[in-house]
C-alpha positions as CSV (number, residue, x, y, z in Angstrom):
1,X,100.6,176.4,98.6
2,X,97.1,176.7,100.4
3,X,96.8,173.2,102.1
4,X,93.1,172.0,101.8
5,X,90.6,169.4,103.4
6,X,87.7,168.1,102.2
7,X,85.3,166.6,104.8
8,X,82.3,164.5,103.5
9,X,84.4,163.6,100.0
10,X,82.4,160.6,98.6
11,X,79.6,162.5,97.0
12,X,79.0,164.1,94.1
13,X,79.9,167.7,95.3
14,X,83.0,166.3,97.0
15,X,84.1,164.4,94.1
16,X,83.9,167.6,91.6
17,X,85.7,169.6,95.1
18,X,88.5,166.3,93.9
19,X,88.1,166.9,90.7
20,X,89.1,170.5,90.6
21,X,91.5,170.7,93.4
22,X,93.7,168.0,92.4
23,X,94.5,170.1,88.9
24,X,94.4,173.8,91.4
25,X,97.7,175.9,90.8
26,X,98.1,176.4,94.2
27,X,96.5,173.8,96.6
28,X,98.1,170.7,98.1
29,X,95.2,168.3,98.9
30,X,96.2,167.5,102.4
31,X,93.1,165.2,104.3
32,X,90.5,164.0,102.3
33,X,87.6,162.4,105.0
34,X,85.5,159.8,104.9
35,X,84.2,157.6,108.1
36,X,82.4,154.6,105.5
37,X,85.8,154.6,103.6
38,X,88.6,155.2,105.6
39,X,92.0,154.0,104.1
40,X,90.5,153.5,100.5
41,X,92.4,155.4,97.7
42,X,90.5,158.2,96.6
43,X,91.1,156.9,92.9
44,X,89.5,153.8,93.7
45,X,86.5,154.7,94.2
46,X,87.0,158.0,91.8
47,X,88.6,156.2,88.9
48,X,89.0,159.7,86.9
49,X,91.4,161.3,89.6
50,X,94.2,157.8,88.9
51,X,97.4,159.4,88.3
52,X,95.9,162.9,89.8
53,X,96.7,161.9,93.4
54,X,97.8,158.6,95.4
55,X,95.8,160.5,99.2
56,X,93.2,158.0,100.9
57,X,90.4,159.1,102.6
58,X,90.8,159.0,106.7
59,X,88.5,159.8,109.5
60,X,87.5,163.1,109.9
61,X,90.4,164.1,112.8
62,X,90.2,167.4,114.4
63,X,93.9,167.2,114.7
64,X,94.6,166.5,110.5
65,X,91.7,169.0,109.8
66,X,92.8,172.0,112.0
67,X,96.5,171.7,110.3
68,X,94.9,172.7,107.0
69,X,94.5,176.2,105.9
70,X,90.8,175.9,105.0
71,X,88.3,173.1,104.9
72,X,85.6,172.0,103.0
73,X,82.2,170.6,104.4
74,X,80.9,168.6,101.4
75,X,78.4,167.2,103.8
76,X,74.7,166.7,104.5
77,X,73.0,169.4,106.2
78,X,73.5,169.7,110.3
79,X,77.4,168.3,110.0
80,X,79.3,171.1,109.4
81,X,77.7,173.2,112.2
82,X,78.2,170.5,114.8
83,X,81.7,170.4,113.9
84,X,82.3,174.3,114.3
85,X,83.5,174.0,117.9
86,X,86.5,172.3,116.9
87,X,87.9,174.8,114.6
88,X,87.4,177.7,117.5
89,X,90.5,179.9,117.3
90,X,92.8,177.7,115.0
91,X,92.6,180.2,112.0
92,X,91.4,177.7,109.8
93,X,88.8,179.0,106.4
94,X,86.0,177.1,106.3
95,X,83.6,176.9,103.2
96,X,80.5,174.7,104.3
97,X,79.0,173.7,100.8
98,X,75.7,172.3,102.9
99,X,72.5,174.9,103.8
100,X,74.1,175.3,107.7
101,X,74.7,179.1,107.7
102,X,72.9,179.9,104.7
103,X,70.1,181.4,106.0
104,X,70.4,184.7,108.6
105,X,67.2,183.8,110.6
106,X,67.6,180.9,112.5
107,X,64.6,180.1,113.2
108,X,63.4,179.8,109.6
109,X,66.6,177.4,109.0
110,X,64.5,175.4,111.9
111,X,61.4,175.8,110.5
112,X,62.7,174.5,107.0
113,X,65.5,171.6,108.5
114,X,63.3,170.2,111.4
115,X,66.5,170.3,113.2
116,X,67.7,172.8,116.2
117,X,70.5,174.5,114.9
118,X,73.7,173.7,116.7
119,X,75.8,176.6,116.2
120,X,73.7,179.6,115.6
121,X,76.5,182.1,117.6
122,X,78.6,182.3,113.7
123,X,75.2,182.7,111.8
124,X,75.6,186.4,111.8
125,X,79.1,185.9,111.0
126,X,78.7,183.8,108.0
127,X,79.4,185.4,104.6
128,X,77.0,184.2,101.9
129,X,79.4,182.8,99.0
130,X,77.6,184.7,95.7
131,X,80.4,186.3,94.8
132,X,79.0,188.4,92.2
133,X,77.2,190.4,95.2
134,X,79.3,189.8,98.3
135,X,83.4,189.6,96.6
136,X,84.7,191.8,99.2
137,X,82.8,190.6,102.2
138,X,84.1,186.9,100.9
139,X,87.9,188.1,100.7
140,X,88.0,188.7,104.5
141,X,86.0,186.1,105.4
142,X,86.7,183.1,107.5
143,X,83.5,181.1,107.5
144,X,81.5,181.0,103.7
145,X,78.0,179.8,103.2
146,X,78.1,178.7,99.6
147,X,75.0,178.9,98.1
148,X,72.5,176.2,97.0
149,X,72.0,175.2,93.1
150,X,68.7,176.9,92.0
151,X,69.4,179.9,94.1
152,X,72.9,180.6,92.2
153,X,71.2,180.4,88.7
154,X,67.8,182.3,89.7
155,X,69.8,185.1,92.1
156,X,72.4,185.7,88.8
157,X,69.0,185.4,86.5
158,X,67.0,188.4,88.1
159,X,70.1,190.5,90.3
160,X,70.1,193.2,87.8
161,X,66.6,194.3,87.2
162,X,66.2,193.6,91.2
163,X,69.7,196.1,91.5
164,X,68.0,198.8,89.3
165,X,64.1,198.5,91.2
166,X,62.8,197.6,87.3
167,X,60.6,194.6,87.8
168,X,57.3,194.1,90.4
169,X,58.9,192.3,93.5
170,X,56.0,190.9,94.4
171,X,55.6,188.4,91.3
172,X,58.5,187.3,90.2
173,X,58.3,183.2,89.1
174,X,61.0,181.2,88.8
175,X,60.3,177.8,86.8
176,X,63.6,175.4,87.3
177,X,64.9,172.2,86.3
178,X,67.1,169.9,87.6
179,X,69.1,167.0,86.5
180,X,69.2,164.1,89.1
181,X,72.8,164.5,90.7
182,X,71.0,167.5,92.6
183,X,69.9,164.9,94.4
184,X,73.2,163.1,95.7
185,X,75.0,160.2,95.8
186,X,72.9,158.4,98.6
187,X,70.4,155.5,97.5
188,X,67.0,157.4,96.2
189,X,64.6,155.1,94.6
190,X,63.1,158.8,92.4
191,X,66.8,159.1,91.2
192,X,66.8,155.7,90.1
193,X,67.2,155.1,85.8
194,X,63.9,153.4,85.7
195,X,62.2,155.7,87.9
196,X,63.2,159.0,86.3
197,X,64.1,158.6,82.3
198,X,61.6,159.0,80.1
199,X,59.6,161.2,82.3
200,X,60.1,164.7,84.1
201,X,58.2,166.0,87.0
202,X,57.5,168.7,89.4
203,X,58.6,168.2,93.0
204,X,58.4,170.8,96.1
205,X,55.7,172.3,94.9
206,X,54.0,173.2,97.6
207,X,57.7,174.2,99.6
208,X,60.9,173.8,98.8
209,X,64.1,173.8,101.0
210,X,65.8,176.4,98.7
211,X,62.8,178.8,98.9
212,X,64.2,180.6,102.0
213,X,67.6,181.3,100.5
214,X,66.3,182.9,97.0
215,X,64.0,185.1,99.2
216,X,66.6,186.1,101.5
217,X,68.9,186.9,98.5
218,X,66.5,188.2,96.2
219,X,65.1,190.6,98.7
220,X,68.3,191.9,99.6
221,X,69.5,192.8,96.1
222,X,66.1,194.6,96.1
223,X,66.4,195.9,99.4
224,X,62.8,195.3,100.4
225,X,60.6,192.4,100.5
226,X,60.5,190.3,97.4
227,X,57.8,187.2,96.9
228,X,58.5,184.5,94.2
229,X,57.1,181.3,93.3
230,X,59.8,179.1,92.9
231,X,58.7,175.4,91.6
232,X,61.2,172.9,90.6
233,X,61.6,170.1,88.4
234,X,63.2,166.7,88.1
235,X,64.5,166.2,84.0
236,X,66.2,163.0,83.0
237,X,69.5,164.6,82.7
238,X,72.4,163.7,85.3
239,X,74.1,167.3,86.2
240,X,72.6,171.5,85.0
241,X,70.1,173.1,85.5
242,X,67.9,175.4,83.4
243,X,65.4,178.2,85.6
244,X,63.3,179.8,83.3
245,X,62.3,183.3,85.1
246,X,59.4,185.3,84.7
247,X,59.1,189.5,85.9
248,X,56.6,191.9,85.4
249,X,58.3,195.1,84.0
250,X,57.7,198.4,86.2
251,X,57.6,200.5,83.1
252,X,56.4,199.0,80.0
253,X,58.3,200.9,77.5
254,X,61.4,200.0,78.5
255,X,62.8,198.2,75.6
256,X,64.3,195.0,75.5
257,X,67.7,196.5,74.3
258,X,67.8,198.4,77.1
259,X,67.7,195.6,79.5
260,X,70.3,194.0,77.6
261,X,72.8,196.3,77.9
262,X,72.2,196.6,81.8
263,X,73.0,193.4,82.4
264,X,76.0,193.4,80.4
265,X,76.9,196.5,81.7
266,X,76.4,194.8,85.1
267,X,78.3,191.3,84.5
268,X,81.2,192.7,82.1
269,X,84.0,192.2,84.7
270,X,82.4,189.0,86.5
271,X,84.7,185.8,85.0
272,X,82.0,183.4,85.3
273,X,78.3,185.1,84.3
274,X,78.2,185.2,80.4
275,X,75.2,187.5,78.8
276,X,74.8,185.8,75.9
277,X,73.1,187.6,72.7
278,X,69.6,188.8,72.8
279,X,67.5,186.1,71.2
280,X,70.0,182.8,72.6
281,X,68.7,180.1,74.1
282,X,71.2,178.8,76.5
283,X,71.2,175.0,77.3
284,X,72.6,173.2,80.5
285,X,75.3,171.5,78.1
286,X,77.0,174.7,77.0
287,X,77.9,174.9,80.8
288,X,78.8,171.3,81.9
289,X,81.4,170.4,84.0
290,X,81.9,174.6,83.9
291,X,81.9,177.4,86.5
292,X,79.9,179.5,84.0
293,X,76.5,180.4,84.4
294,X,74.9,182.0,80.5
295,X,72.0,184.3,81.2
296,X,69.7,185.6,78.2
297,X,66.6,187.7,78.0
298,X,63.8,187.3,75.7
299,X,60.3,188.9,75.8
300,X,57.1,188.1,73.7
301,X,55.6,190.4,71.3
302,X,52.6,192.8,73.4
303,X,54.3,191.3,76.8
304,X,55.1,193.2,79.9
305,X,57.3,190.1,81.0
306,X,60.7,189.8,81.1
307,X,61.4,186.4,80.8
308,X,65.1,185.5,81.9
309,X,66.8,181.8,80.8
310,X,69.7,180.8,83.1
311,X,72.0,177.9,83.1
312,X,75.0,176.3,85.5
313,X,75.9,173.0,86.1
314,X,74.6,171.9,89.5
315,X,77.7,170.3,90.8
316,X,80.2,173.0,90.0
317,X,78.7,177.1,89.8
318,X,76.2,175.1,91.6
319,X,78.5,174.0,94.5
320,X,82.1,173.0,94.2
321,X,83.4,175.5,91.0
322,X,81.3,177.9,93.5
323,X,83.1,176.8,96.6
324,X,87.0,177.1,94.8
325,X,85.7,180.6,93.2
326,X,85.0,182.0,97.0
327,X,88.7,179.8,98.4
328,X,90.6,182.0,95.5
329,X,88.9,185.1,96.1
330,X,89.7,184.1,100.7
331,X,93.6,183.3,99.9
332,X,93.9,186.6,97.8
333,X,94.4,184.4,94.2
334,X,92.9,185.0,91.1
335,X,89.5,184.3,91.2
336,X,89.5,181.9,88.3
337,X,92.6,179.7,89.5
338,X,91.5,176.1,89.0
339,X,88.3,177.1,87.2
340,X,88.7,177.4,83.6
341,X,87.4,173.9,82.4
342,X,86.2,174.3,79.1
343,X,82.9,172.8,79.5
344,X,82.1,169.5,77.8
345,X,80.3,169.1,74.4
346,X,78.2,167.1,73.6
């Protein structure tokens, strides 16, 4: 049994990390953290998880934590890097679900966190946790970046055509929505019911946090530059998120068919991308509470854009499904142990 810790455990990402570890084949939740909580059962303040495990939170110990075989940071940006130093040399996996070691240029993770960055020494070491690109890099890995929400559903959305050099890199669009649990657990007055249902808004527009990340990825599937204009959205929804994605076709007689069978061609043996049918129009509740992420391609009649719809829930390809999918594939398991929820209708 892989013994696992969770640090950060009270919000939403750490309570779907609870949610699917307490039901994981081979993982015995070992130190569950949380400073505001300690001693609380973890079913008390997560009702769903009674009878799935009697473990309370605790403090975050360096002692209990470096016991574990890996750790989780489900924590706000800027913890899990100051924490690093404890786990020097005590063979311990870590899989930091925050932005900390996502991005390889440190000084653009300073630029975009207005913070200094307190353990840039295992940046280069980091191994970005898409594991539809980077599966072998991740199996011998001891330190993951999971990757942020919209940049797991628009990197899955546009990887093939960016693989294959098919589509202008330099004016791709990516048009996302999210539903409100993207923005945690913390008091947020926008997040609020009355302040968000029965409306829906842009946000970021002029710069988002995540912009950084899907350039970095999207430019090295391409490998060259890529530019994208990435605007999000706040919908009235509590978990998914839909990113409608827009590229201009290098060679306008491609047919659409053709495309089609590229990308099925190219997610055929991945357990958690789904091509659906040309024509489909994938929505954000086909995939909740799932590791899945649907992908379809349309185009409009006398179009040269290839207009790609992709779906995930936030919470789990999103984050924590994400972060179990990259612990499987560290520990040598099969990279679906834990992850088969059937995702909930309606």
């Amino acid at each position: 049994m892989i013994k696992a810790g969770i640090v950060g455990a009270t919000g939403y990402t750490g309570s779907e990390l609870l949610r699917i570890l307490v039901q994981h084949p081979h993982v015995d939740l070992a130190v569950v953290t949380s400073r505001s909580e300690n001693g609380m059962a973890v079913a008390e303040m997560f009702p769903n998880l009674r009878s799935y495990t009697d473990i309370c939170f605790s403090e975050p110990e360096a002692s209990a934590l470096t016991d574990c075989d890996v750790v989780f940071f489900a924590t706000p940006h800027g913890v899990a890097q100051s924490m690093m130093a404890e786990f020097a040399g005590k063979g311990v996996k870590i899989i930091d679900l925050s932005a900390d070691f996502r991005l390889q240029d440190r000084e653009v993770w300073e630029l975009w966190y207005q913070r200094t960055h307190a353990c840039p020494e295992l940046i280069e070491s980091a191994v970005y946790g898409l594991p539809e690109v980077n599966r072998e890099r991740i199996t011998s890995a001891d330190l993951i970046a999971c990757p942020g929400c919209y940049p797991t559903a628009i990197q899955l959305g546009l990887l093939p055509v960016l693989e294959q050099g098919l589509v202008d890199t330099s004016r791709l669009i990516a048009d996302a929505k999210s539903g409100v649990s993207g923005a945690g657990r913390a008091a947020n007055i926008g997040a609020l019911l009355p302040e968000c249902a029965d409306s829906f808004k842009a946000y970021g527009v002029s710069g988002h946090r995540h912009s950084p990340e899907i350039t970095q990825g999207l430019s090295l599937m391409a490998q060259k530059s890529v530019s994208i204009t990435f605007v999000p959205h706040l919908v009235p929804m509590i978990r998914g998120i839909e990113a409608t994605l827009y590229a201009e076709l290098l060679d306008p007689s491609t047919p659409l068919e053709d495309i089609q069978t590229l990308y099925e061609a190219r997610f055929r043996d991945e357990p958690f991308v789904d091509v659906m049918p040309l024509g489909s129009l994938p929505d954000t509740r086909s995939v909740k509470g799932s590791n899945y992420c649907r992908i379809a391609l349309h185009r409009q009649p006398e179009s040269n854009t290839l207009i790609v719809v992709s779906v995930i829930d936030n919470l789990v390809k999103g984050a924590s499904g994400q972060a179990v999918q990259n612990m499987n594939l560290m520990f040598g398991l099969d990279e679906a142990a834990g992850l088969l929820q059937v995702p909930l209708m309606p």
